[in-house]
N, CA, C and O atoms as a GROMACS GRO file, in nm:
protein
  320
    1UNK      N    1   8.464  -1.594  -2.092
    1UNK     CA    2   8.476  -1.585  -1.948
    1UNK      C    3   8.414  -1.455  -1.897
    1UNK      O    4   8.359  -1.458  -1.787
    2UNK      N    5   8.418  -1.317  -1.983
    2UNK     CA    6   8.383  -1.227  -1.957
    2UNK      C    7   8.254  -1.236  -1.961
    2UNK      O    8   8.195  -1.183  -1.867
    3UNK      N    9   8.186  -1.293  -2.049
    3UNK     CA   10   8.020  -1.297  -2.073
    3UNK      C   11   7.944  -1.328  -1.944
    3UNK      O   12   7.851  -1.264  -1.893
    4UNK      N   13   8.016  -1.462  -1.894
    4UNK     CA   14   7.983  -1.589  -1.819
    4UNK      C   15   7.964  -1.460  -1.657
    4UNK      O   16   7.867  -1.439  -1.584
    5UNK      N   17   8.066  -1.416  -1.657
    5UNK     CA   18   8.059  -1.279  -1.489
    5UNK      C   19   7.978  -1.221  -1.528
    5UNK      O   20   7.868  -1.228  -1.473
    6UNK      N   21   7.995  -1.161  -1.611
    6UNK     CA   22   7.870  -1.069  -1.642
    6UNK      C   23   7.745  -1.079  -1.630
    6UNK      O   24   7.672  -0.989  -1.588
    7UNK      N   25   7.701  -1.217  -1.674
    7UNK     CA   26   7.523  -1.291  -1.675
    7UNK      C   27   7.548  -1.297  -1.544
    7UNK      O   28   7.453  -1.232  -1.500
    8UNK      N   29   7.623  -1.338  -1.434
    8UNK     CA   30   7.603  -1.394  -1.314
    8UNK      C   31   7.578  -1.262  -1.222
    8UNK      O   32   7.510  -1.249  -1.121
    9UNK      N   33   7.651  -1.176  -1.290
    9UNK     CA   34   7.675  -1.024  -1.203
    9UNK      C   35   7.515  -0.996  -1.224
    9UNK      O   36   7.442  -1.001  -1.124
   10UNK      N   37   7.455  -0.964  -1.362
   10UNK     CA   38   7.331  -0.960  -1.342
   10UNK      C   39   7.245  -1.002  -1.306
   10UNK      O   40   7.137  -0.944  -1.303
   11UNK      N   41   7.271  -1.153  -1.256
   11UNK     CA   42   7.157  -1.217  -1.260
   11UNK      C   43   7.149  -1.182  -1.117
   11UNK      O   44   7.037  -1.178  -1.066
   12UNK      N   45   7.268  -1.154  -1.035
   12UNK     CA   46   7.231  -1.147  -0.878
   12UNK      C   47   7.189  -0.988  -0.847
   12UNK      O   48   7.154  -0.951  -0.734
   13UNK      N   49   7.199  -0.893  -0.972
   13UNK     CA   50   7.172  -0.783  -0.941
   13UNK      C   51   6.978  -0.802  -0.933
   13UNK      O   52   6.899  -0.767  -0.845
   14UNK      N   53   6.963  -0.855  -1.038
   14UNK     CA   54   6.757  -0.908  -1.068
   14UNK      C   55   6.755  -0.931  -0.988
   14UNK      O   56   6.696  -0.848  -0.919
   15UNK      N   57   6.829  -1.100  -0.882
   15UNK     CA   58   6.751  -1.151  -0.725
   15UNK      C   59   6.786  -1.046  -0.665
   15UNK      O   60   6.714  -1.091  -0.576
   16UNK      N   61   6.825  -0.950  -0.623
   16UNK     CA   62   6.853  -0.832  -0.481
   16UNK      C   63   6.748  -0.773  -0.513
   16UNK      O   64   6.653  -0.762  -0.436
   17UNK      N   65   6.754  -0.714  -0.656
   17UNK     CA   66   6.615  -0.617  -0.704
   17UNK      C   67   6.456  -0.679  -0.645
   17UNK      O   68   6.376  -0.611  -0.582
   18UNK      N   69   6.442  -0.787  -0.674
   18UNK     CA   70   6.303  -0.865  -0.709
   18UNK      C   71   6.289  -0.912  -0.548
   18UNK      O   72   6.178  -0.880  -0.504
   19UNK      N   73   6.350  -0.960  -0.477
   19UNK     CA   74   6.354  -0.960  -0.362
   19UNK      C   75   6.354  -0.871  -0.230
   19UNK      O   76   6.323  -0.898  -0.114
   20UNK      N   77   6.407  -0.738  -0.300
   20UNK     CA   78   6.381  -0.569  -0.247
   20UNK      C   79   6.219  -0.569  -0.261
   20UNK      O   80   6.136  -0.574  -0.169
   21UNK      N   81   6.195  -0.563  -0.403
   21UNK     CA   82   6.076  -0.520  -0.426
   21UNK      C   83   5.939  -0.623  -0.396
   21UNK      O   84   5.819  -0.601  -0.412
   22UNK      N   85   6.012  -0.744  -0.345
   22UNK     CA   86   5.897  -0.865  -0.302
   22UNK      C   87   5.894  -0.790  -0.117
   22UNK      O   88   5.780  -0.778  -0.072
   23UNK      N   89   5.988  -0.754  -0.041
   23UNK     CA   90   5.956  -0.717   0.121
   23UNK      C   91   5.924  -0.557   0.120
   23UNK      O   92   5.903  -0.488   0.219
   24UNK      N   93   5.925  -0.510  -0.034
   24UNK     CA   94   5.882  -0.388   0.004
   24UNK      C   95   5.674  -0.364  -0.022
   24UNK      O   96   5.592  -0.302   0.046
   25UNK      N   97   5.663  -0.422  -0.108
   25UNK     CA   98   5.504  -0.505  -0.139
   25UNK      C   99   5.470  -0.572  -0.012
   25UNK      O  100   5.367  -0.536   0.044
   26UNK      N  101   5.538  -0.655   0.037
   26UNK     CA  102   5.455  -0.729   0.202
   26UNK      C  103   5.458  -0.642   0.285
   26UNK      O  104   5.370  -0.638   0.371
   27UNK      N  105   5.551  -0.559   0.281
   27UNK     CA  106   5.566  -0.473   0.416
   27UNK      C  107   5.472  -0.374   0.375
   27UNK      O  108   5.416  -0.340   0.479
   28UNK      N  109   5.426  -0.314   0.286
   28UNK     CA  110   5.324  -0.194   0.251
   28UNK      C  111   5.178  -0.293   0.244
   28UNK      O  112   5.068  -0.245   0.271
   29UNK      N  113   5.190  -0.388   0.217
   29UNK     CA  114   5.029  -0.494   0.253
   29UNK      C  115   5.005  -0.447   0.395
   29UNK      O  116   4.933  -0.358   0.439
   30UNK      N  117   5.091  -0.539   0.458
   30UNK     CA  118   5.080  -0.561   0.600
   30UNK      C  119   5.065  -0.412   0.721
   30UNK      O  120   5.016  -0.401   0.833
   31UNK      N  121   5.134  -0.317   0.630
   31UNK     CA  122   5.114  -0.161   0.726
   31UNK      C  123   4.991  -0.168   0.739
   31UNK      O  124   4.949  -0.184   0.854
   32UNK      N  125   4.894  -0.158   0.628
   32UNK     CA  126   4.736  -0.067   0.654
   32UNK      C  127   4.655  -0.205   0.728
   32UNK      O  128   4.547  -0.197   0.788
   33UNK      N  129   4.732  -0.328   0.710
   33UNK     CA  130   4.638  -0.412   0.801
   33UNK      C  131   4.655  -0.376   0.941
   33UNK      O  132   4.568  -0.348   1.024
   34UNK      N  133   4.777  -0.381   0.954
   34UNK     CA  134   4.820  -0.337   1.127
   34UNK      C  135   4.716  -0.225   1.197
   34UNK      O  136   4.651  -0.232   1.301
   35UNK      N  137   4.728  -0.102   1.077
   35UNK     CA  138   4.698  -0.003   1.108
   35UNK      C  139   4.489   0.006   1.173
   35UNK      O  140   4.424   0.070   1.256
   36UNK      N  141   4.462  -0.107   1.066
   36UNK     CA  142   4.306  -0.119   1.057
   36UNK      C  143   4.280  -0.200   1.205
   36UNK      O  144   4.188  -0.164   1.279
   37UNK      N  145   4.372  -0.314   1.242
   37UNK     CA  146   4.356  -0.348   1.364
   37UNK      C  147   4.345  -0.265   1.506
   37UNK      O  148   4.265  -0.281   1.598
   38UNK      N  149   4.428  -0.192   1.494
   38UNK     CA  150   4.471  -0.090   1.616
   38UNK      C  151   4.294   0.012   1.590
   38UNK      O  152   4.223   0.035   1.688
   39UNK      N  153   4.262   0.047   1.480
   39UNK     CA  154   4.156   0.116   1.462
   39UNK      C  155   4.024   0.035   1.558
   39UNK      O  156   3.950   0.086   1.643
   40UNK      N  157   4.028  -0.073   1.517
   40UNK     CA  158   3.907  -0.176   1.566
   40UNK      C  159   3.905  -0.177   1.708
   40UNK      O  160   3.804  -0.168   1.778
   41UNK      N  161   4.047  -0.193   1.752
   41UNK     CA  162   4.085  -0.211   1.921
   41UNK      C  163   4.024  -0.082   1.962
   41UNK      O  164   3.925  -0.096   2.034
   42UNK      N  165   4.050   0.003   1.943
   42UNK     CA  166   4.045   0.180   1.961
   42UNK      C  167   3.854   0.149   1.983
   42UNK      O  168   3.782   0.136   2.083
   43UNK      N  169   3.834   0.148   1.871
   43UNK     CA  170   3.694   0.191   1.887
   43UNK      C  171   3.593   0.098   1.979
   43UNK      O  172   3.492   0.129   2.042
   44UNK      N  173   3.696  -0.091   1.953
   44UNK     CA  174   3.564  -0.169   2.063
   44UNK      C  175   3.617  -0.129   2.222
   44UNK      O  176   3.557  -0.156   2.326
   45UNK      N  177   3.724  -0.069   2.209
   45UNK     CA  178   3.750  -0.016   2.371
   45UNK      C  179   3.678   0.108   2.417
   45UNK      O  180   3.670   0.125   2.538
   46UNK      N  181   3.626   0.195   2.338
   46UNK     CA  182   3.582   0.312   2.323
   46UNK      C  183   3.412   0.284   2.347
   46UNK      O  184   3.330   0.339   2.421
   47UNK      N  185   3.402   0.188   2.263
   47UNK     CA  186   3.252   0.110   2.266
   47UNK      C  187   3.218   0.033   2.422
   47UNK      O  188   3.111   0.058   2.478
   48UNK      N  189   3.307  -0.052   2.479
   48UNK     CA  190   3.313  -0.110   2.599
   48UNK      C  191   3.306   0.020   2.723
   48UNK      O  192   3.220   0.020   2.810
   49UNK      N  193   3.379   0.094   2.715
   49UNK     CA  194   3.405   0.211   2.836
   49UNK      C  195   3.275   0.284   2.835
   49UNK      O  196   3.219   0.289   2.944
   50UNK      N  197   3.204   0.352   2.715
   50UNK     CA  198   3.050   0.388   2.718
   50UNK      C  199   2.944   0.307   2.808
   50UNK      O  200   2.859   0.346   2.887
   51UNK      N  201   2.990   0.155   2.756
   51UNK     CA  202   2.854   0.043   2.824
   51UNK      C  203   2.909   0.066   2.989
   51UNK      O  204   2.834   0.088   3.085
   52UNK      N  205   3.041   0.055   2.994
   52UNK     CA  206   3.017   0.033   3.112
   52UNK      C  207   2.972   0.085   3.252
   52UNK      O  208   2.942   0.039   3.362
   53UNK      N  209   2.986   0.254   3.163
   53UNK     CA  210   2.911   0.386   3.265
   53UNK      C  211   3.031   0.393   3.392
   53UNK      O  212   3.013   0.385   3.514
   54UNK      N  213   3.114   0.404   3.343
   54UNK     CA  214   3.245   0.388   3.500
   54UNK      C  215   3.229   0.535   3.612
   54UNK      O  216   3.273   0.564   3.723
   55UNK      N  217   3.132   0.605   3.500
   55UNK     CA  218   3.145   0.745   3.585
   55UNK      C  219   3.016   0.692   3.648
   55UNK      O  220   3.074   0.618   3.728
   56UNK      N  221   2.921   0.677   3.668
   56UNK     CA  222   2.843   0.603   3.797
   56UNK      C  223   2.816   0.500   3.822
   56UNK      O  224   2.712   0.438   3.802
   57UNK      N  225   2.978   0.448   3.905
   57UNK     CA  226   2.981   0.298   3.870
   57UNK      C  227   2.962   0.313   4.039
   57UNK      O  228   2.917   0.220   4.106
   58UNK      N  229   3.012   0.471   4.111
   58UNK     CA  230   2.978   0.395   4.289
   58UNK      C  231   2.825   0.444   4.317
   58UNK      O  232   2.792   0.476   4.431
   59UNK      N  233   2.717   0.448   4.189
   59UNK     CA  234   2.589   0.458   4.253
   59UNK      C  235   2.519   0.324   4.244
   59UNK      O  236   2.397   0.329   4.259
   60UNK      N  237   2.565   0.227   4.226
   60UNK     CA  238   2.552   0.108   4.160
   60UNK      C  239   2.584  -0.005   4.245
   60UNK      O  240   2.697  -0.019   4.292
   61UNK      N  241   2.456  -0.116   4.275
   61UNK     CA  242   2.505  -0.225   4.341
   61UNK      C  243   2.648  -0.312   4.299
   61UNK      O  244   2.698  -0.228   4.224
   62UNK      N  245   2.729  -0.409   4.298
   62UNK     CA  246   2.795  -0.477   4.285
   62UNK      C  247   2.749  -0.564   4.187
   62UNK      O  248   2.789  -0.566   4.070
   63UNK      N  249   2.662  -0.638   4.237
   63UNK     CA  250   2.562  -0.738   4.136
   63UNK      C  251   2.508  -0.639   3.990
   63UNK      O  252   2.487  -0.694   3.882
   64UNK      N  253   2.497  -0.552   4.002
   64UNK     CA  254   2.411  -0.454   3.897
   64UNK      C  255   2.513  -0.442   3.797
   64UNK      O  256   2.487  -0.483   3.684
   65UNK      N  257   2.645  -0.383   3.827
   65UNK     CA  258   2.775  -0.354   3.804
   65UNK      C  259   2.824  -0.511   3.731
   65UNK      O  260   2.853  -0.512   3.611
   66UNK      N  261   2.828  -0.595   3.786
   66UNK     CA  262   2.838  -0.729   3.717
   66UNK      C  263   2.768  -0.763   3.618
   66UNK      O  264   2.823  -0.835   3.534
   67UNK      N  265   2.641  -0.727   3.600
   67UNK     CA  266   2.563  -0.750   3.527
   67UNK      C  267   2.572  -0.666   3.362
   67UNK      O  268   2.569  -0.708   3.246
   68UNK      N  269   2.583  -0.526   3.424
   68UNK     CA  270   2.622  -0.467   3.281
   68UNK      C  271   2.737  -0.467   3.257
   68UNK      O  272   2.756  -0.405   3.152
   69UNK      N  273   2.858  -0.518   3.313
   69UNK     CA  274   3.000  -0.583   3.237
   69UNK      C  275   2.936  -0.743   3.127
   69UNK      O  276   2.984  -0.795   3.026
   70UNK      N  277   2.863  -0.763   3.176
   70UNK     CA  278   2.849  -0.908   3.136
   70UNK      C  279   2.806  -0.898   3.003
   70UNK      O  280   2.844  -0.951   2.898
   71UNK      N  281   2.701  -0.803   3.036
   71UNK     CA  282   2.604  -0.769   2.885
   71UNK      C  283   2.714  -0.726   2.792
   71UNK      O  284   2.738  -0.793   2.692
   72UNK      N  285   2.798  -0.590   2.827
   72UNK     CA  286   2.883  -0.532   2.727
   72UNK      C  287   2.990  -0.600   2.718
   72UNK      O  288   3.084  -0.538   2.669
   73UNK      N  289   3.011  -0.708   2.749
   73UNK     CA  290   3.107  -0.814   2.691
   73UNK      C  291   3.033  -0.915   2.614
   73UNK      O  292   3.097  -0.994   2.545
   74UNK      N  293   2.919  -0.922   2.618
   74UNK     CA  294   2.874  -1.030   2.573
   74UNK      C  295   2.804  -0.921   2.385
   74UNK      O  296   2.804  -0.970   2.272
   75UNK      N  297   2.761  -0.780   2.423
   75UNK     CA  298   2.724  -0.753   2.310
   75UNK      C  299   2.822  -0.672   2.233
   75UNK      O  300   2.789  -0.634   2.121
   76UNK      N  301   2.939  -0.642   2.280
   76UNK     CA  302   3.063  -0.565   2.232
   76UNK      C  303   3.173  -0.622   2.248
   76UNK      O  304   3.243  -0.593   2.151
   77UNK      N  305   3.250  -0.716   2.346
   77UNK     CA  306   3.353  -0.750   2.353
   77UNK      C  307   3.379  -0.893   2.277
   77UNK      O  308   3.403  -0.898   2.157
   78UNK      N  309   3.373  -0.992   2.349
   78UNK     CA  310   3.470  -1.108   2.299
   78UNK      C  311   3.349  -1.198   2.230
   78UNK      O  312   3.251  -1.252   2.282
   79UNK      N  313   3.394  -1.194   2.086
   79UNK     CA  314   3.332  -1.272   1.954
   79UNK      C  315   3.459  -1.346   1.901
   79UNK      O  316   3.575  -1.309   1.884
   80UNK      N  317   3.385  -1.478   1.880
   80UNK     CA  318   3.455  -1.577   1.848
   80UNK      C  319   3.477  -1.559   1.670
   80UNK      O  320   3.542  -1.642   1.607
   0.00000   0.00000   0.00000
C-alpha cells in the first residue's frame, strides 16, 4: 500500500515538473517572437513617417499629399 502512494506521489510530482517545464519552453519561444514583432512595427512605422514628409506636408497640394501616402503604403505599408 505504501509502494502503491508513493509511485502515485511521484508520478504527479514528474506531471507538475514536465508540465512547469513544457509553459516555461513556450513562454521563452513565444517572448523573442513578440519581441521581434514590436521591432518590425517600430521600424515599418519609422519607415512610413520618413515617406510621408509630415514636416512639409502644408507646402503641398492635397492631391500631391494623397499621392505620396499612396505610394508609401503601397511600397512600405500593407503586404499581403
Amino acid at each position: 500500500m505504501k509502494s502503491i502512494s508513493l509511485t502515485i506521489l511521484i508520478t504527479l510530482i514528474l506531471l507538475i515538473s514536465f508540465s512547469a517545464i513544457k509553459k516555461y519552453i513556450d513562454w521563452n519561444v513565444l517572448k523573442p517572437s513578440k519581441n521581434e514583432r514590436k521591432i518590425q512595427l517600430k521600424e515599418k512605422a519609422r519607415l512610413l513617417k520618413e515617406c510621408f514628409d509630415l514636416e512639409n506636408k502644408n507646402k503641398r497640394t492635397l492631391r500631391k499629399s494623397i499621392e505620396i501616402i499612396e505610394f508609401c503604403i503601397e511600397e512600405y505599408g500593407y503586404k499581403r
